[in-house]
N, CA and C atoms as a LAMMPS dump frame, in Angstrom:
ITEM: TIMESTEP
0
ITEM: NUMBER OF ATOMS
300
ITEM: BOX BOUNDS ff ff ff
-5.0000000000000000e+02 5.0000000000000000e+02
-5.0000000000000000e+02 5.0000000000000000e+02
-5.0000000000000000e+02 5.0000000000000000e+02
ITEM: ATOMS id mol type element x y z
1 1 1 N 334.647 -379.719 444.802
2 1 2 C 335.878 -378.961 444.752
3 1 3 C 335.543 -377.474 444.904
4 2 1 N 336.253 -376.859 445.724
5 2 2 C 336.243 -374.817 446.017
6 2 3 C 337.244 -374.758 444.557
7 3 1 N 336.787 -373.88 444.223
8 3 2 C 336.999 -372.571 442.75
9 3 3 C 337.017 -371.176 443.718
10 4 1 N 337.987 -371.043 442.521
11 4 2 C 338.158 -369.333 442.668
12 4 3 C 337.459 -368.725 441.924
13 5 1 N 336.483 -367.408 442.284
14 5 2 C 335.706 -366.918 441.368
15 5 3 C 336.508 -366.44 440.159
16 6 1 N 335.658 -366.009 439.012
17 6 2 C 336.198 -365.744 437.571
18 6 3 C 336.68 -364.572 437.771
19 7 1 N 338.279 -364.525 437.059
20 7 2 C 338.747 -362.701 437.637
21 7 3 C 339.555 -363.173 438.349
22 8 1 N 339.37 -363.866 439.589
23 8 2 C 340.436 -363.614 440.654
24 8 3 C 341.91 -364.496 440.217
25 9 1 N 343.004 -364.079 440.593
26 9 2 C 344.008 -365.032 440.41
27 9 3 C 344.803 -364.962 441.393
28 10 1 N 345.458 -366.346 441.351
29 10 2 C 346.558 -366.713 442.557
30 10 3 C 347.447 -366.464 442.1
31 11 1 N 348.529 -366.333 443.085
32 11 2 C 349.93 -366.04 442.502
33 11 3 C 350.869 -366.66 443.592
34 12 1 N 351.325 -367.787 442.753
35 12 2 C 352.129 -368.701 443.289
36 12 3 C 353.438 -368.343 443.164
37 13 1 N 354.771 -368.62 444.023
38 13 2 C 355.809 -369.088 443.909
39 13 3 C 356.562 -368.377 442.82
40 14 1 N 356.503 -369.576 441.665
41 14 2 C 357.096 -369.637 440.267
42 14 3 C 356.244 -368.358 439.596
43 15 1 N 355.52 -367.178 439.879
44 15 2 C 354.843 -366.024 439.267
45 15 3 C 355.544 -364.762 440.043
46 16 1 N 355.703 -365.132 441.342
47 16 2 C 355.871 -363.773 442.154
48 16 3 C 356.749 -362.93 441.982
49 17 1 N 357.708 -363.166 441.032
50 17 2 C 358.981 -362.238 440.546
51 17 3 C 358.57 -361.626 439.543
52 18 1 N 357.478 -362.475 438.577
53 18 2 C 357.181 -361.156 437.695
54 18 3 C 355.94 -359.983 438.07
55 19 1 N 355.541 -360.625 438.697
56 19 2 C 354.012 -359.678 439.623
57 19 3 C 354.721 -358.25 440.419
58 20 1 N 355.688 -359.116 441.301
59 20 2 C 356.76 -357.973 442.016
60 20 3 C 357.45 -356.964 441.103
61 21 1 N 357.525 -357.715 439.711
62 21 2 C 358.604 -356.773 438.621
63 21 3 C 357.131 -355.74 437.876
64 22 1 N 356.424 -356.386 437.916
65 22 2 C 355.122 -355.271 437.463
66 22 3 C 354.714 -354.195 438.396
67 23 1 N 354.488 -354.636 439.751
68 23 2 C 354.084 -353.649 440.967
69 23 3 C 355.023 -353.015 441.209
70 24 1 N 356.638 -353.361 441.141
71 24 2 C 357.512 -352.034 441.603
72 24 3 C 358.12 -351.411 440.434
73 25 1 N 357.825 -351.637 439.108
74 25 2 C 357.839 -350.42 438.004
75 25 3 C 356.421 -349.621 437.825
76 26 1 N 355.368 -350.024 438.292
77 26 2 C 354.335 -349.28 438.544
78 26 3 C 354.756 -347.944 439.568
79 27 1 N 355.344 -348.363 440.69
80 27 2 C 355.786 -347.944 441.876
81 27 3 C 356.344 -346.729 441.424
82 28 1 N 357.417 -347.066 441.287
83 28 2 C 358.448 -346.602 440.54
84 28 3 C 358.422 -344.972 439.446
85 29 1 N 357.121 -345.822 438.861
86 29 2 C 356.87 -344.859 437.753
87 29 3 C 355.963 -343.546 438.597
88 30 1 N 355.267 -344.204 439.423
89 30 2 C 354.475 -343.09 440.11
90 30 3 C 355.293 -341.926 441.15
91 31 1 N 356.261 -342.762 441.384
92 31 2 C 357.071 -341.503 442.209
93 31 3 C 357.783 -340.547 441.437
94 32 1 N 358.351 -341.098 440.427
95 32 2 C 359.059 -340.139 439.431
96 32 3 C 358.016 -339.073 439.077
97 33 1 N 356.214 -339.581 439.336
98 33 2 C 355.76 -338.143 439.123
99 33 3 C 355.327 -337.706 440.643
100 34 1 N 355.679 -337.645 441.452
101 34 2 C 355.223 -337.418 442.626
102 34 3 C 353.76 -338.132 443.402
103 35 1 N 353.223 -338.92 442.697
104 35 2 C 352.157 -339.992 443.24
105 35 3 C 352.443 -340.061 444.038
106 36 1 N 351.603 -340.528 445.697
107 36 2 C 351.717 -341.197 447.165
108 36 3 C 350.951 -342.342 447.188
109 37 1 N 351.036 -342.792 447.743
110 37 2 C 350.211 -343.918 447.692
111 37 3 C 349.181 -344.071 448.883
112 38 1 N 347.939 -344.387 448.81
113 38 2 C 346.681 -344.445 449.876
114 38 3 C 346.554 -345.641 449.291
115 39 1 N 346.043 -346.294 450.342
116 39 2 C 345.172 -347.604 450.879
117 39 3 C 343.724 -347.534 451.577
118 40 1 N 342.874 -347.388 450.958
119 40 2 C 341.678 -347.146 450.818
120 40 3 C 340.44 -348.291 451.575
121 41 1 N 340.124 -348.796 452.502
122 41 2 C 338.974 -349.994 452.714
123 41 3 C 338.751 -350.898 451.294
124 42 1 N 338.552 -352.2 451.675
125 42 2 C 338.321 -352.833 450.882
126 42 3 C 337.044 -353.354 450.367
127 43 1 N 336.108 -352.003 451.847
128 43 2 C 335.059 -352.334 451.454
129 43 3 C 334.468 -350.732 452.506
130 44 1 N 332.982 -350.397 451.571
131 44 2 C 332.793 -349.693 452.264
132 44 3 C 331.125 -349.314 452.299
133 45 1 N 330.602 -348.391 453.394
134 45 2 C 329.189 -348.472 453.482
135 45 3 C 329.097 -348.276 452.184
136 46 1 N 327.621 -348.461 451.536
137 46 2 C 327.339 -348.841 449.806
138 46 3 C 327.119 -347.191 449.591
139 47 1 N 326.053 -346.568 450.747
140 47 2 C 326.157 -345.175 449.783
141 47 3 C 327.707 -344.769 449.262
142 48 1 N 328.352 -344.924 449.66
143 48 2 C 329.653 -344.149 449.259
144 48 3 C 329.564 -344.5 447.351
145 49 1 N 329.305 -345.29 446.971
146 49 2 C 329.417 -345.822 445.47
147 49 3 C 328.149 -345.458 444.851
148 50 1 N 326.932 -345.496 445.687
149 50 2 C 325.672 -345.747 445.074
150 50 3 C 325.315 -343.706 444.876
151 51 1 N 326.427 -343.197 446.116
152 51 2 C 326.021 -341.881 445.847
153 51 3 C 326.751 -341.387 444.802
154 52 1 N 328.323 -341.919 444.636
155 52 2 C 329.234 -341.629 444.03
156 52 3 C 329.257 -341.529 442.111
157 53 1 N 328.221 -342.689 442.08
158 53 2 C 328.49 -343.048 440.583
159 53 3 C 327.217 -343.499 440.273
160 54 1 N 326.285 -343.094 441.506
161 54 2 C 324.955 -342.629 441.149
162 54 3 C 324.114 -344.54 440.849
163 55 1 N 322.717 -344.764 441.241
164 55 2 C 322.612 -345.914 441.455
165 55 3 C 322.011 -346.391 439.988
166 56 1 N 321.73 -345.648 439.13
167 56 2 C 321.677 -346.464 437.586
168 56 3 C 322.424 -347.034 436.764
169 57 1 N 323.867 -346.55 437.07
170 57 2 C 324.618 -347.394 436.325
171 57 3 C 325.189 -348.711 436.744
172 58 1 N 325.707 -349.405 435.782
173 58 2 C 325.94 -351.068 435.839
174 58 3 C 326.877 -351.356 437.218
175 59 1 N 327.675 -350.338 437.066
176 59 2 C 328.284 -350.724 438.362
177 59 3 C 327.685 -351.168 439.735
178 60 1 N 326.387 -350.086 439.793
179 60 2 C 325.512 -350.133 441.095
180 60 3 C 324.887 -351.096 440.821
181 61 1 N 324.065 -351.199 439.577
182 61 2 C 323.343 -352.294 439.145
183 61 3 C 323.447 -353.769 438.96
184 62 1 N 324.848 -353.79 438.809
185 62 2 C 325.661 -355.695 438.417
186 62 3 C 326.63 -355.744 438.544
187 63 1 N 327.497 -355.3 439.373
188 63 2 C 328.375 -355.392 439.251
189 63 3 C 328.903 -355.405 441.138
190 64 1 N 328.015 -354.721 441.994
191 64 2 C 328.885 -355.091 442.95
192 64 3 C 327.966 -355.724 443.927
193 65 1 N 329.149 -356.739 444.909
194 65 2 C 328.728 -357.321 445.692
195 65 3 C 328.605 -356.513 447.059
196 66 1 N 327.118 -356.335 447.269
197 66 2 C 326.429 -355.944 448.845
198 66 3 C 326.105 -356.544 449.926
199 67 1 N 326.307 -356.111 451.11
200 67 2 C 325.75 -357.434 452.172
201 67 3 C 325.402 -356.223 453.724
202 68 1 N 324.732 -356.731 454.11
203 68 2 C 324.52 -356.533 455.318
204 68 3 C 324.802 -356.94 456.842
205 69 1 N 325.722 -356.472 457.679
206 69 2 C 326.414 -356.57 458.434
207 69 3 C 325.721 -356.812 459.608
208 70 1 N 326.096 -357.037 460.784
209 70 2 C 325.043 -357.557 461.773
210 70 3 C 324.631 -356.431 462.783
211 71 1 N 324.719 -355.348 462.152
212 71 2 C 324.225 -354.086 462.681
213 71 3 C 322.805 -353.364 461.987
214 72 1 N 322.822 -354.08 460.376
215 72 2 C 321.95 -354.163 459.407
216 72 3 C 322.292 -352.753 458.946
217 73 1 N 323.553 -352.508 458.837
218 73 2 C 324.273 -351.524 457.772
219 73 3 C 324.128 -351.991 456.329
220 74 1 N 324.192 -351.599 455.311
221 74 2 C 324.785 -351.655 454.275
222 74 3 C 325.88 -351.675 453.662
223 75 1 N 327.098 -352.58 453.442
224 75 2 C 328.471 -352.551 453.123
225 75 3 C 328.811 -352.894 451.591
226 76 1 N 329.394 -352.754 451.071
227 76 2 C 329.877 -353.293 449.651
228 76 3 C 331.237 -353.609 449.593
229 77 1 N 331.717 -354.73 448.942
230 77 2 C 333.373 -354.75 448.433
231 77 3 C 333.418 -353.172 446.922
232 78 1 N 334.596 -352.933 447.297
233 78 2 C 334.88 -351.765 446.942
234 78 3 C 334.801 -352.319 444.808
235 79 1 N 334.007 -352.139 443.924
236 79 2 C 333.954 -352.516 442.724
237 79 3 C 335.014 -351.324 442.163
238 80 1 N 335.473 -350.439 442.472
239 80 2 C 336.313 -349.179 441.509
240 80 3 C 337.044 -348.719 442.969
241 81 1 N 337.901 -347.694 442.195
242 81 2 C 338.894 -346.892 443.667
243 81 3 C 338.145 -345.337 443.807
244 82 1 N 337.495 -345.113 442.706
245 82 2 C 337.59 -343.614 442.939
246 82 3 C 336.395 -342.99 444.137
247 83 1 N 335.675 -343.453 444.39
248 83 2 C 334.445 -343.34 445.051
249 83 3 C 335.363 -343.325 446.691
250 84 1 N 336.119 -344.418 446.54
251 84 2 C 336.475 -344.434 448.093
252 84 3 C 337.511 -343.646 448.181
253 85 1 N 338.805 -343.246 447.817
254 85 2 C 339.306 -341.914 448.069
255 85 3 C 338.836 -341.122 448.108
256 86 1 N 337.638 -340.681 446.809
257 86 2 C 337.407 -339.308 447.108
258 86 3 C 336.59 -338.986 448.99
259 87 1 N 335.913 -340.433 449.251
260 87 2 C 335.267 -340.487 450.823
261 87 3 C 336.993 -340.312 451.425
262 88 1 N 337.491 -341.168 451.511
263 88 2 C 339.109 -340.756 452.515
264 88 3 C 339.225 -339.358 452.208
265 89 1 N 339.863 -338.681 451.304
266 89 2 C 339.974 -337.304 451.036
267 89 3 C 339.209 -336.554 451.555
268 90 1 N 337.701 -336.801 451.675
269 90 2 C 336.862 -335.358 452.547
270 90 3 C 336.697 -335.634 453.358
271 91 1 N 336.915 -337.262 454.044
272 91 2 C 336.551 -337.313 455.851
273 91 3 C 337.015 -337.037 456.276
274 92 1 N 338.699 -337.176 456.137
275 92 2 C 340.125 -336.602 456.297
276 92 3 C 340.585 -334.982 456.836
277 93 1 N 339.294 -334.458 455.911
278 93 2 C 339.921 -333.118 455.775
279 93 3 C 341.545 -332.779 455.067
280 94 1 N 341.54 -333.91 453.788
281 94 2 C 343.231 -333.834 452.837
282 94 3 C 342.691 -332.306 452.487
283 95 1 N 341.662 -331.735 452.212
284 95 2 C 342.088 -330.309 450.99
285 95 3 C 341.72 -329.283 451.951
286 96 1 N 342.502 -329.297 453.37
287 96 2 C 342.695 -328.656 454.169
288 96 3 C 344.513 -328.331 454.119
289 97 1 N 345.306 -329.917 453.915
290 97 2 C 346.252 -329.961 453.404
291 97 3 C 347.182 -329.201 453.033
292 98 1 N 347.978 -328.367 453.044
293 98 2 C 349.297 -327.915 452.124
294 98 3 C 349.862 -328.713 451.905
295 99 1 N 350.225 -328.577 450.472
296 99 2 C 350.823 -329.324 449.733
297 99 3 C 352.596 -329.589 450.207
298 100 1 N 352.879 -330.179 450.365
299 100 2 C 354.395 -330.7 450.311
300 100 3 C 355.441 -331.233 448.996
């Protein structure tokens, strides 16, 4: 039998109204303070994390999954958000930006 790894969950049917009622008062709440919302890779070359949050801690250490691509890059699934915005934000050139 396929398992879903530990952590992950499905969301069936008979769940999706309250998942939807959690994600759009999240929503919700973030616009009332002016939040935007970015969508970030779901995965990204590993320095971005390993430089980000530095390679001794657990995160770098046990926590995320690495693989090598058939270019023999280094990639990771994204274990946290902040590492990869702050990469969107300066590749971008956002704090070139005026604010709106």
């Amino acid at each position: 039998m396929i398992l879903k790894p530990p952590g992950i969950e499905d969301i069936f049917p008979d769940r999706i109204n309250r998942w939807n009622f959690v994600l759009n008062s999240a929503v919700d709440t973030f616009r009332t303070f002016n939040y935007k919302e970015l969508v970030v890779p779901i995965m990204e070359f590993t320095d971005v994390f390993a430089r980000g949050i530095g390679t001794d801690t657990d995160i770098v250490s046990k926590e995320m999954f690495t693989f090598e691509d058939r270019g023999g890059r280094s990639l990771t699934l994204r274990p946290e958000g902040t590492a990869g915005v702050v990469r969107a934000y300066v590749e971008n050139g956002e704090y070139n930006r005026l604010s709106v």
